[in-house]
C-alpha positions as CSV (number, residue, x, y, z in Angstrom):
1,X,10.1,-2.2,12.9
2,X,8.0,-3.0,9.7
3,X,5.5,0.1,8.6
4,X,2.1,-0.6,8.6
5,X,-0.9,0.3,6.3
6,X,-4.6,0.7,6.2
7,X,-6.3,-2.2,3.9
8,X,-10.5,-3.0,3.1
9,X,-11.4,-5.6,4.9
10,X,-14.8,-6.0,3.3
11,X,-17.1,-3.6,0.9
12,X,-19.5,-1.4,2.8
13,X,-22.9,-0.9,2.6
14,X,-24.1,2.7,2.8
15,X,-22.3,4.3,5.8
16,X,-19.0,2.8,6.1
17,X,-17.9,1.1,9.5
18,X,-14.5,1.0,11.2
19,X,-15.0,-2.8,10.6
20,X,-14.8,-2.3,6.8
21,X,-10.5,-1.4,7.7
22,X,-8.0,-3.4,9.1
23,X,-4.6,-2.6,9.7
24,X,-1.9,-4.6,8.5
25,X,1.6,-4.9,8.7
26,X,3.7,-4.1,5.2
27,X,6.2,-6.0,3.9
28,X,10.3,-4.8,3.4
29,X,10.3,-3.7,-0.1
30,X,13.2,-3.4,-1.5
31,X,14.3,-0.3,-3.5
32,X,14.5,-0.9,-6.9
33,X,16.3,2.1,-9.6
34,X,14.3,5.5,-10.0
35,X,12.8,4.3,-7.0
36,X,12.3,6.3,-3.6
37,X,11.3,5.3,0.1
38,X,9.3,8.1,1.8
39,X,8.2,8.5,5.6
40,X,4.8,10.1,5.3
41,X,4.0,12.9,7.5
42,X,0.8,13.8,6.4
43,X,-2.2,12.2,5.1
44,X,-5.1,13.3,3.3
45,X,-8.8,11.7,3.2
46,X,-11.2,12.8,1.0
47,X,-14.5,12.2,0.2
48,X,-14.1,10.5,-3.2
49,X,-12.5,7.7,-1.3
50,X,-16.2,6.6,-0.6
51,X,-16.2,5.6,-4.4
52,X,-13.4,3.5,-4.8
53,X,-15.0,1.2,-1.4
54,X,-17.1,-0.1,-4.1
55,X,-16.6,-2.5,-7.1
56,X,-17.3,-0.4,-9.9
57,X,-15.6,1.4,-12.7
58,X,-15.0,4.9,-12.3
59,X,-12.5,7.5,-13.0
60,X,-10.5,5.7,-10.3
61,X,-9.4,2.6,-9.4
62,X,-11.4,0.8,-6.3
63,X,-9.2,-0.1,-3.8
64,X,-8.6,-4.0,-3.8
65,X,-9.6,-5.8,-0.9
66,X,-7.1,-6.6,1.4
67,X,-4.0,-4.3,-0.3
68,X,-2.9,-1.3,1.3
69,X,-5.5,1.8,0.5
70,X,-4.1,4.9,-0.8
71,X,-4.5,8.6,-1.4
72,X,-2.5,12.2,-1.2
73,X,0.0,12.0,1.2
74,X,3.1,14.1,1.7
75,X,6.5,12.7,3.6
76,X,10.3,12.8,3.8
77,X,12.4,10.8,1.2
78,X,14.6,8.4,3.6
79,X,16.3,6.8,0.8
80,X,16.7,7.2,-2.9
81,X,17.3,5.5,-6.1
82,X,17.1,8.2,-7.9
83,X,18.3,11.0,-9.7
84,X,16.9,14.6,-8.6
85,X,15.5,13.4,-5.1
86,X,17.4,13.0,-2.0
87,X,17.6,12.3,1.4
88,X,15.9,14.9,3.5
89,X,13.1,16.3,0.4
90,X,9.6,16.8,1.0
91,X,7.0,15.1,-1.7
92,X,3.8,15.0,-2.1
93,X,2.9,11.1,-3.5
94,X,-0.1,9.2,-3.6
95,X,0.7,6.3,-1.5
96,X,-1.3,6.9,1.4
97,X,-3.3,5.2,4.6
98,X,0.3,4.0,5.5
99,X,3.3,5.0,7.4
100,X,6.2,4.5,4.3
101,X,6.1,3.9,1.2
102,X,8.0,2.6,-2.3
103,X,7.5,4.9,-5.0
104,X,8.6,5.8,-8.8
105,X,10.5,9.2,-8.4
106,X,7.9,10.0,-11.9
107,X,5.2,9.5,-8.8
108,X,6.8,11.5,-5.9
109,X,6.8,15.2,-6.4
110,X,8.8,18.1,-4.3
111,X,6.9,20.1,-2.6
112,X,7.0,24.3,-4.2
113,X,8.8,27.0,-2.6
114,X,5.6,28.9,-1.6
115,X,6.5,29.3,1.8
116,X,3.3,27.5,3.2
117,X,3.7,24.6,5.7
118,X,3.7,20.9,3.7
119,X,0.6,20.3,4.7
120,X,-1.1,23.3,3.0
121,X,-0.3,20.5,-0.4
122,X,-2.9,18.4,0.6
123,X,-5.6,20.8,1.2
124,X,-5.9,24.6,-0.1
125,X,-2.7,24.0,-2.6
126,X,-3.1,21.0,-3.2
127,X,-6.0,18.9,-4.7
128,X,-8.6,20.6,-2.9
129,X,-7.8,23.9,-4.0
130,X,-7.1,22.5,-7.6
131,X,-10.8,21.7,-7.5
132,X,-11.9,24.5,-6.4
133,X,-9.5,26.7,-8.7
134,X,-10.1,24.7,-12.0
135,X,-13.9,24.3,-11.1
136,X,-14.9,28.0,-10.6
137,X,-12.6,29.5,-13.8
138,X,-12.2,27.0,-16.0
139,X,-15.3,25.0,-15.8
140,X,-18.2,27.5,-14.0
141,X,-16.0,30.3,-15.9
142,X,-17.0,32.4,-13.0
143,X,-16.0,35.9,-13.6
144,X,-16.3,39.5,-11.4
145,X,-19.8,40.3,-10.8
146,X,-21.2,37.0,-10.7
147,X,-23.2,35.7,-8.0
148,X,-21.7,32.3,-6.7
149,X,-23.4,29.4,-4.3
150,X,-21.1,27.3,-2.9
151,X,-22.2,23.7,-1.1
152,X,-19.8,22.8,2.0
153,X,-18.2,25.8,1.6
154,X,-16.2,25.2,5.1
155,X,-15.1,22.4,3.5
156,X,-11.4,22.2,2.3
157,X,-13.2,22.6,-1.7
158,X,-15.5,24.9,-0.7
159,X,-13.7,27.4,1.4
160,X,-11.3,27.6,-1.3
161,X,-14.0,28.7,-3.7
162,X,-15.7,31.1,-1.1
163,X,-11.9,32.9,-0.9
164,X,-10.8,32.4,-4.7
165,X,-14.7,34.0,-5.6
166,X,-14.0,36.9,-3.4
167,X,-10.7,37.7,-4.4
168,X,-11.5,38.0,-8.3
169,X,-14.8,40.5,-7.8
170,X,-17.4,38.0,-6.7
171,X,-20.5,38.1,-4.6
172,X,-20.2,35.0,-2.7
173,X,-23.1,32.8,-0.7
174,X,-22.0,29.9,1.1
175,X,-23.7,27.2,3.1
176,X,-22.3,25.4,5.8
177,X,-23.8,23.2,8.9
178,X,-23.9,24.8,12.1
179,X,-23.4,28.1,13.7
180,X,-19.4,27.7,14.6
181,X,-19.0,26.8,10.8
182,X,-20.7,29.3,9.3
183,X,-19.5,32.3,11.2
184,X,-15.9,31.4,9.7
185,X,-17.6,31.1,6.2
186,X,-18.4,34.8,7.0
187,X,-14.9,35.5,8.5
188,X,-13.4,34.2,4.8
189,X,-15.5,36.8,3.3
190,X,-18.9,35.9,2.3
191,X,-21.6,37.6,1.8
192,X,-24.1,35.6,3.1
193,X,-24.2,32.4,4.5
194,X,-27.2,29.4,4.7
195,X,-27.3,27.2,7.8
196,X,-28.2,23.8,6.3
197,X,-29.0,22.5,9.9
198,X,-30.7,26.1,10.5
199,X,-34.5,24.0,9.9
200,X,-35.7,26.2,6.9
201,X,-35.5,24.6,3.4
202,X,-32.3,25.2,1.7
203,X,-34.8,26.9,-1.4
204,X,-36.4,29.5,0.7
205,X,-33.2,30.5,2.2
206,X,-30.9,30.7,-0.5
207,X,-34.1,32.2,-2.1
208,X,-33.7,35.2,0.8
209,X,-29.7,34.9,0.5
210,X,-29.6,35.5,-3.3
211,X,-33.0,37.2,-4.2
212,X,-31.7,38.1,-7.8
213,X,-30.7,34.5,-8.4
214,X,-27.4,33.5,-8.9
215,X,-24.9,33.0,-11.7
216,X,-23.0,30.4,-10.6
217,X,-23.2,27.3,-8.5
218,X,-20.1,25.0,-7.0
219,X,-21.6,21.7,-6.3
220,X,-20.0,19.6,-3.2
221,X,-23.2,18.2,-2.1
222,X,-25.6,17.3,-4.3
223,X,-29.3,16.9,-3.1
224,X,-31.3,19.4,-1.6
225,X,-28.5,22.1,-2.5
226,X,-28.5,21.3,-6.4
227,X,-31.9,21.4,-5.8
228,X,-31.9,25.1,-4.6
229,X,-29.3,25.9,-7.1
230,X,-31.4,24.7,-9.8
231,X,-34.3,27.1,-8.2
232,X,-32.7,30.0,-8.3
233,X,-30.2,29.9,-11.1
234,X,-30.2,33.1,-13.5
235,X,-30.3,32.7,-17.2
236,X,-27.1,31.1,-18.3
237,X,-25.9,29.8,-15.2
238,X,-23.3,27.9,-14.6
239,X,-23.4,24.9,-12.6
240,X,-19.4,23.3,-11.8
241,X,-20.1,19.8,-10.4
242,X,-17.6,18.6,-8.4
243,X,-19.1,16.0,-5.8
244,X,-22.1,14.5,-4.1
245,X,-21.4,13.9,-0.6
246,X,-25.1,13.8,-0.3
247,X,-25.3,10.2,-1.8
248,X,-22.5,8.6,-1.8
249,X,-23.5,6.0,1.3
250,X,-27.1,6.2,-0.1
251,X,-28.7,4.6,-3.4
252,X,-31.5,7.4,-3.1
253,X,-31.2,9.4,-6.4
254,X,-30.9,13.4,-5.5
255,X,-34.8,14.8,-6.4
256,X,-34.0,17.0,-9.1
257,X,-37.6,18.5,-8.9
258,X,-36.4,22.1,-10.4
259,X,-34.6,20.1,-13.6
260,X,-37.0,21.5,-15.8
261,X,-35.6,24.9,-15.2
262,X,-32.2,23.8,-17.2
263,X,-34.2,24.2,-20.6
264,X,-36.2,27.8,-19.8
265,X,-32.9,29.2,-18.7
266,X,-30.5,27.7,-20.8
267,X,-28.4,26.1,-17.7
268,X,-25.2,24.8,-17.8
269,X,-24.0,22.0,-15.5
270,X,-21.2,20.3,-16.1
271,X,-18.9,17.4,-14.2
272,X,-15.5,17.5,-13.8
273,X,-12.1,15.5,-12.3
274,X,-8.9,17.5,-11.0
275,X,-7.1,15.3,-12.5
276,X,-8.4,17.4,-16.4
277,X,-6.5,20.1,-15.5
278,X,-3.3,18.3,-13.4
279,X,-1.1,19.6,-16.9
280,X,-1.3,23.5,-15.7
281,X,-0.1,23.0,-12.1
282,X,2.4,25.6,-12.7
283,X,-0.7,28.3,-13.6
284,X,-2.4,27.3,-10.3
285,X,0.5,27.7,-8.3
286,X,1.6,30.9,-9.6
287,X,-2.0,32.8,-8.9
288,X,-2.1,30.9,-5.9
289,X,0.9,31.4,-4.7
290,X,0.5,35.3,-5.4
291,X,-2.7,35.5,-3.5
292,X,-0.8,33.6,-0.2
293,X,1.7,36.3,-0.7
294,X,-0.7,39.1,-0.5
295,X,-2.8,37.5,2.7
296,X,-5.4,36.8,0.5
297,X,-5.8,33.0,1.3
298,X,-6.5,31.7,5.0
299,X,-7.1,28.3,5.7
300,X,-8.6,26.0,8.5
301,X,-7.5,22.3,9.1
302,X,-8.9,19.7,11.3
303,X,-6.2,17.3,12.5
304,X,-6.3,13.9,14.3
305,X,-2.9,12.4,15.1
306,X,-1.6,8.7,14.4
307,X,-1.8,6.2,11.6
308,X,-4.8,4.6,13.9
309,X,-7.3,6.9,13.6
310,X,-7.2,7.7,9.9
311,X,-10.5,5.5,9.2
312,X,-12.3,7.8,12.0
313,X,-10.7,11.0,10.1
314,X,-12.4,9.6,6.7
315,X,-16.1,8.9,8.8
316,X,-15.9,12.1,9.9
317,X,-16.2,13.5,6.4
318,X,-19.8,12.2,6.4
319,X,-20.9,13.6,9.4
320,X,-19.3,17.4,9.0
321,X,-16.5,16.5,11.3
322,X,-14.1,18.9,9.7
323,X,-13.6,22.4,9.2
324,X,-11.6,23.2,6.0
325,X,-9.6,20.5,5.4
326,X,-9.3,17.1,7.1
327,X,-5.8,15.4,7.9
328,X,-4.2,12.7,9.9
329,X,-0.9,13.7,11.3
330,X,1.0,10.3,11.4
């Protein structure tokens, strides 16, 4: 039975459609020396996917139309080629949107003996939780006694943060759509929480949420939350871009009415990619995997099972269809 794989059929415009996929069958491919096969298990979608749907340079790749798509995935090694890997491992790879792949052992990576389930590797220690681990400490340089905003923070990013914040002497503020989602913001520890769906504008309620201002600000959204952030930044704030979910179907530029504020308080925002800090893995797992020891970490997926609905798992990012993070179970 040959293993099938997601391809782009055609570039969206804004909003992708499940017309934009198509699902294809994949070619035998023979395994050549170093080389592994893996049966995936899990497979990740992630917002930045929205990016590589369109033909422009980035810090990715777009996908090619018509090749198989791919993205964080984690499987069993069926076969190997290869020195170090065998039959029956679990690796984490990149060769996702598909059932089984061909890849460089360099490219396939075992899975750490942190005693979490695999797929905790694609979501809260994986590249989620690198983003959110890198982006507060390393790039916000959040520290105890700050006050931190987080955007989507029951996202797979963002509850990371809310957690990683608490656990280091923070006082956290999340915002998250929906009663049901912001309750388990609450239940990861946050001090207070902003319903974005609530109807009063995000400014005056992080305004009542944070009335000293805040310190530090993890950006998932963009928009009317950088906006707010901006507002009610402190002097010397820090501002840890990570994503824009906000626009990334739209070509409507985020307002930016409260830019102004940057010079006056001497803000700091800067961008970042996981991929910076990928060369101290072993310092992320170690904390991490000390704060999973102490039942310091909890973590929320939302699952939809088969290959075939991986497109509808991705749409759902865009419509806050997940709490924590979002997988397809193949």
């Amino acid at each position: 039975m040959m293993a099938r794989a997601w391809t782009l059929t055609s570039r969206p415009q804004g909003l992708p459609t499940l017309d934009n996929f198509a699902l294809v069958d994949l070619p035998d491919a023979p395994l050549g020396e170093g080389q592994v096969r893996v049966r995936n298990r899990w497979l990740s979608v992630d917002p930045y996917m929205r990016g590589r749907m369109n033909d422009v340079k980035s810090y990715v790749p777009p996908f090619e139309i018509g090749a198989p798509m791919d993205g964080g995935a984690i499987g069993e090694v069926v076969e190997s080629n290869a020195p170090g890997l065998a039959t029956g491992d679990l690796v984490q790879h990149m060769a996702g949107w598909r059932e089984e792949a061909v890849v460089a052992a360099a490219d396939a990576h075992k899975l750490p003996p942190l005693g979490a389930e695999p797929q905790a590797f694609l979501g809260q220690l994986g590249m989620p939780g690198m983003t959110a681990y890198w982006g507060l400490f390393a790039v916000a340089e959040a520290k105890a006694g700050d006050t931190v905003f987080v955007s989507a923070a029951a996202g797979a990013v963002g509850s990371t943060v809310v957690q990683l914040a608490k656990a280091k002497g923070m006082t956290v503020i999340g915002s998250a759509g929906g009663a049901e989602k912001c309750e388990w913001v609450r239940s990861l520890g946050a001090d207070a929480v902003v319903d974005y769906k609530g109807g009063t504008p995000l400014v005056k309620a992080l305004g009542t949420a944070a009335p000293d201002g805040i310190d530090v600000y993890f950006d998932n959204v963009g928009g009317d939350h950088l906006d707010a952030a901006l507002a009610h930044a402190r002097a010397r704030a820090r501002f840890a871009i990570c994503g824009m979910i906000d626009i990334y179907n739209s070509a409507e530029p985020t307002s930016l009415r409260y830019l102004a504020r940057v010079i006056g308080m001497r803000l700091r925002l800067q961008g970042f990619i996981v991929s910076d800090f990928m060369g101290r893995a072993g310092e992320f797992y170690a904390d991490m995997g000390a704060l999973l020891a102490a039942g310091e970490l909890k973590r929320e997926e939302t699952v939809l099972d088969g290959l075939e609905r991986t497109p509808e798992a991705f749409l759902a990012l865009f419509s806050g269809g997940n709490k924590g993070k979002m997988l397809v179970r193949v």
